[in-house]
C-alpha positions, 0 to 999 in steps of 0.5 A, spaced: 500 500 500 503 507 497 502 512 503 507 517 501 509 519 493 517 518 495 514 510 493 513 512 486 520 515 485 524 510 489 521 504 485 523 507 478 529 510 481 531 502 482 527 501 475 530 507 471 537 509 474 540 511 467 534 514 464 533 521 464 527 523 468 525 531 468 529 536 462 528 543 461 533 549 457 538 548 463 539 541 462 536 534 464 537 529 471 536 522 470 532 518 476 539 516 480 540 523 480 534 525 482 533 520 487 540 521 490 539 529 490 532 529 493 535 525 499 541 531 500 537 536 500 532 532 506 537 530 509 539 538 510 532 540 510 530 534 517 536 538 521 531 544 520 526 541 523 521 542 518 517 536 519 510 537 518 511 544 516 511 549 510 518 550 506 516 555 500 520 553 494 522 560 491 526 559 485 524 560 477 520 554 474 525 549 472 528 541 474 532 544 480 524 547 483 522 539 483 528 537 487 527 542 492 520 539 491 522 532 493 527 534 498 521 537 502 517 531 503 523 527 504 525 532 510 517 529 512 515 537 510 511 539 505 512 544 499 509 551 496 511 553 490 513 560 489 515 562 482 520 567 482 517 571 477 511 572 480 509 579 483 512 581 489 506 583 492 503 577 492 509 573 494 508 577 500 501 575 501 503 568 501 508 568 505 504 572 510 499 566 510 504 560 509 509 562 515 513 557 512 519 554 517 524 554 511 524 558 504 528 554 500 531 559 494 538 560 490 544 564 492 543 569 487 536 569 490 538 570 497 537 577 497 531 578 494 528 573 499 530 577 505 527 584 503 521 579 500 521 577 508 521 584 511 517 585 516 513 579 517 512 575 523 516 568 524 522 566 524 523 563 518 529 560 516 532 562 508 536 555 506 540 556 500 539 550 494 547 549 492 548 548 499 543 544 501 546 539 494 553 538 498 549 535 505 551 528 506 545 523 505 543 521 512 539 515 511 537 513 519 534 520 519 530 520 512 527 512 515 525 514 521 521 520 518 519 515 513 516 510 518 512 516 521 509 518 514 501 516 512 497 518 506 493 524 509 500 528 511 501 534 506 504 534 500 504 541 498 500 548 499 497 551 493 495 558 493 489 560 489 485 566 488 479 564 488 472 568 487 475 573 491 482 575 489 485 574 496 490 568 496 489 561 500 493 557 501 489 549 499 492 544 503 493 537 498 495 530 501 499 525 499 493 520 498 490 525 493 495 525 488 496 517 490 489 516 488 491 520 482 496 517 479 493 509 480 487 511 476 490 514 471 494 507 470 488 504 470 484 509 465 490 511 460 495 505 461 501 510 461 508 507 461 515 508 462 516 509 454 511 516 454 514 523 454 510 529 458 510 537 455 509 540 462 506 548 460 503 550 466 506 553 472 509 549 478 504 554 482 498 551 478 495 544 480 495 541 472 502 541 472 502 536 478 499 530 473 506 532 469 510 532 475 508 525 478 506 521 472 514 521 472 515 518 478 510 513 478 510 512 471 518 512 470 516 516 464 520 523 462 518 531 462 520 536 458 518 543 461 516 547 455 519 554 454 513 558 454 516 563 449 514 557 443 506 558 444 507 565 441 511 561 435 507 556 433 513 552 428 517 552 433 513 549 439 510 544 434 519 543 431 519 541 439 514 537 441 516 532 435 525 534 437 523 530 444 518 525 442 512 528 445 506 524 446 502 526 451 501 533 454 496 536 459 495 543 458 490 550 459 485 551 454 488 558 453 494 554 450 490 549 446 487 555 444 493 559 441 496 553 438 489 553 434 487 561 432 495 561 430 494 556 425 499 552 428 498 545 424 499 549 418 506 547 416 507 541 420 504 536 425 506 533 433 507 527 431 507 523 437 501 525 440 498 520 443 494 524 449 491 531 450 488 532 456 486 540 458 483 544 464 483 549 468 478 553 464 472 551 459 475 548 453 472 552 446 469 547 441 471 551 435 478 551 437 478 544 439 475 541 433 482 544 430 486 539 434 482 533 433 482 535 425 489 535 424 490 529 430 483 525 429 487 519 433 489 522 439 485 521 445 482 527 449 481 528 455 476 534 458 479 533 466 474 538 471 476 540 478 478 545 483 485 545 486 481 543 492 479 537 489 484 536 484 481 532 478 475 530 480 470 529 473 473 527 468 470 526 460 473 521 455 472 526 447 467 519 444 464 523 439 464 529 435 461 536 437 459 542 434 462 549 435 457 552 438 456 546 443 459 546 450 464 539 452 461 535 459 466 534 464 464 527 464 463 522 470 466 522 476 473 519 477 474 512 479 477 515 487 472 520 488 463 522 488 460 527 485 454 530 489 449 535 485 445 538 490 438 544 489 438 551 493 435 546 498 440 541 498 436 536 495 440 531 490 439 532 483 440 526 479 440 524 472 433 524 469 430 517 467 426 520 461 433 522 459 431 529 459 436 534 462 436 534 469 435 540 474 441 546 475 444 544 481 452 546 485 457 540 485 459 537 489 466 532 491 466 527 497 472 522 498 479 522 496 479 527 492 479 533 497 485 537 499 485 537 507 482 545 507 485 552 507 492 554 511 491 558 518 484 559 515 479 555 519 474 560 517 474 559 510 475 552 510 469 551 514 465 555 509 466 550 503 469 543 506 462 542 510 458 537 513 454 532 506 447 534 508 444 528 506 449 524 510 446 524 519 449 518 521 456 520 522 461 526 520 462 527 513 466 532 509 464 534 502 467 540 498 462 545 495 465 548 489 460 554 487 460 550 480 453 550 477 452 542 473 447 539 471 446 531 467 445 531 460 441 527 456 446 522 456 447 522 464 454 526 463 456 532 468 455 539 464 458 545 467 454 551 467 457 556 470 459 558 476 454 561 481 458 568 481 457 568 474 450 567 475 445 573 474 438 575 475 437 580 468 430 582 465 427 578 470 430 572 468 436 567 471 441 567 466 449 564 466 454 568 462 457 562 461 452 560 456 452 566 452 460 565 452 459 559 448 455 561 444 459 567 442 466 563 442 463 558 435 461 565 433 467 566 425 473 570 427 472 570 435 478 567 439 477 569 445 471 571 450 468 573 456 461 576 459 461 581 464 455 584 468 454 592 469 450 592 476 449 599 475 448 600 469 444 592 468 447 591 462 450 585 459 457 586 456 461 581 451 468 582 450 472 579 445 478 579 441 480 576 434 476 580 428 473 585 429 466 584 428 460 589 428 455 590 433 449 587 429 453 582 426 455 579 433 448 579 435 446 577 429 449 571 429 447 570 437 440 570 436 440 563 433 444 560 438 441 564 445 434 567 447 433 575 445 433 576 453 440 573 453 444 578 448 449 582 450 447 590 451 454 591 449 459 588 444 467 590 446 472 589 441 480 588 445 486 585 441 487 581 447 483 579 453 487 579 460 490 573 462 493 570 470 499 567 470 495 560 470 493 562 462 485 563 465 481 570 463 483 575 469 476 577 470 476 582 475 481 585 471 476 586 464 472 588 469 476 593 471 476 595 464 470 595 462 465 596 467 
């Protein structure tokens, strides 16, 4: 039985001593490597004393990051990935919320740390990365920390904005990812022979998927520059230099490829899986890829950071571009409770008509242990299941609004913060979306709602096309209550660091 996600490493470690396991423009480290320097770093980490404890990993995004990593857990920390270019402002948030024991950083990022450090309350300890690498392995100490380990101790602390723009950090666990990765051999029947191209930040919960299929599957990752997504010869000439077969990426990168035309001159070869999350993946853009990859298998994967993948959508037929994916059924490690304003389930309906709107819901190993040093907030979604009275049990509420389709598969809807009350009607804006994303010439776009003036607001970017074209084109697709008031052309929409719209900033802009 795997309680700890070390397992992983050490088995192909001994399985794959030789073969590369992690590369990325600095280099690659093979699994013996990997192993050997992970324990280095743990030994140098368990004098801190940090079991049980945060330890902040502040470097750039790169294989010496997953190290640091790997050297948390191995010192029976867990980990927080701060990137070393993310803004300064939010780095001192997280710090202030984290309370990290250690911050694990570079030398030539020492300074830096120090003045990010300034003023806050603890006594956080700075570690330099190069001079933990020279420690000696002391193997008594990692085995009895070891021995001590269970699935529920903390893996790693994530921070998300969430609803509200205010950081938290999610507290995810070792069974979580277990779970994970034992599943995805079941499902996807990965082997040692695949080869990752990671895109997301080490900050941002897909790029977990990436991270552990190495260590469980004794497979390889190549960090993908980020620059080639804004080059499309050049990202599909690396795909196919490294043999990639499976990728694991955001919409808004599926989507870049797509609206860049990058299949034009030539093709990923090696393609094999495509999984996306994150955000709604557009059917127009997606049916770019399965034309020029129509062997492949993609995935539509569902699930907040505090419930990692919990949903997932094997793509068995074709859709249109105006249509909507389904995020599926519920994965083999986890249940999905559709709950009404009342808290009464809604299930599948048996005429085979769509099912009633309601909040999803996860329960079962697929859940993060809560918010850190926030008792409040974790009590506010990590709440008793109402239909369960006979004993305690946790289920998260993740604001989403789904319901079942006429094929018995989850569809989302919205979120509940996107739902508005408009002309007397309750309308999700993520519905106008959809239909304004199939719309010819849009690339990306976004609904926002002017409370103050009641007004519904489409922003978008791609050709510019006239305010009576676009609704035009809407008024076959959605209800005349549901048209937006306000058509806005920008050449590009605002984005996070995690490649989703950054919709309080479009509403700054356009409200």
């Amino acid at each position: 039985m795997i309680k700890n996600v070390l397992e992983y490493l050490e088995a192909s470690e001994a399985g794959f001593p030789d073969k590369t396991a992690y590369m990325d423009k600095n280099g690659k480290i093979t699994f013996g490597d990997l192993g050997d320097r992970a324990r280095r770093l743990g030994s140098f980490l368990a004098r801190k004393s940090v079991k049980g404890k945060p330890v902040a990993v502040f470097m750039e995004k790169s294989v010496d990051m997953i190290l640091g990593f790997m050297g948390t857990v191995y010192a029976g920390g867990f980990y927080c990935p701060i990137d070393v270019t993310m803004p300064e402002e939010r780095i001192r948030t997280i710090f202030s919320v984290l309370k990290p024991a250690v911050v694990l950083t570079r030398e030539a990022d020492r300074e830096k740390v120090t003045e990010l450090m300034a003023g806050l309350d603890g006594d956080t300890e700075i570690a330099v990365y190069e001079e933990a690498l020279q420690y000696q392995v002391n193997v008594s100490v990692l085995n009895s920390i070891r021995k001590r380990s269970v699935d529920s101790d903390p893996l790693y602390v994530l921070f998300t904005s969430g609803s509200t723009g205010v950081p938290k950090g999610v507290v995810v666990p070792h069974r979580v990812m277990i779970n994970n990765m034992e599943w995805l051999e079941k499902e996807y029947h990965f082997t040692s022979e695949e080869v990752l191209g990671n895109q997301v930040p080490f900050y941002f919960d897909v790029s977990d998927h990436d991270i552990y299929s190495v260590l469980k599957f004794g497979c390889s990752m190549v960090i993908v520059p980020p620059e080639y997504f804004a080059f499309p010869v050049k990202l599909v000439q690396f795909l196919n230099e490294y043999k990639v077969t499976a990728i694991f990426w955001v919409p808004f990168a599926l989507c870049m490829a797509a609206n860049l035309d990058a299949f034009k001159a030539e093709v990923p070869k090696y393609l094999k899986y495509i999984f996306f999350a994150g955000e709604v993946m557009p059917v127009k853009q997606l049916n770019y890829w399965r034309k020029h990859l129509p062997d492949s298998l993609y995935a539509n994967m569902y699930g907040p950071t505090e419930t990692y993948v919990c949903t997932y959508y094997n793509l068995d037929r074709e859709f249109r571009d105006d249509e909507s994916l389904p995020i599926g059924f519920p994965v083999r490690y986890a249940d999905i409770l559709v709950l009404d304003e009342k808290g009464e389930l809604v299930e599948p309906t048996e005429d085979g008509s769509e099912s009633r709107q309601g909040e999803l819901c996860a329960r079962g190993c697929t859940l993060a242990l809560g918010y850190m040093n926030s008792p409040e907030k974790t009590a506010e979604r990590f709440v008793q299941n109402p239909l369960q009275k006979g004993w305690p049990e946790i289920i998260y509420r993740t604001g989403d609004i789904v319901r079942y389709n006429s094929r018995g598969e989850l569809e989302y809807l919205s979120r509940k913060d996107f739902q508005i009350k408009h002309l007397g009607y309750r309308i999700e804006l993520g519905e106008i979306e959809t239909a304004a994303g199939a719309v010819q010439g849009v690339e990306t776009c976004a609904c926002v709602y002017d409370m103050g003036r009641k007004m519904i607001v489409l922003v978008y970017s791609g050709e510019e096309i006239s305010k009576r074209d676009m609704l035009r084109a809407l008024e076959s697709k959605i209800p005349k209550y549901m048209l937006p008031n306000r058509v806005l052309h920008l050449e590009e929409l605002p984005h996070n660091a995690n490649g989703k719209i950054d919709r309080k900033k479009l509403e700054g802009m356009v409200v």
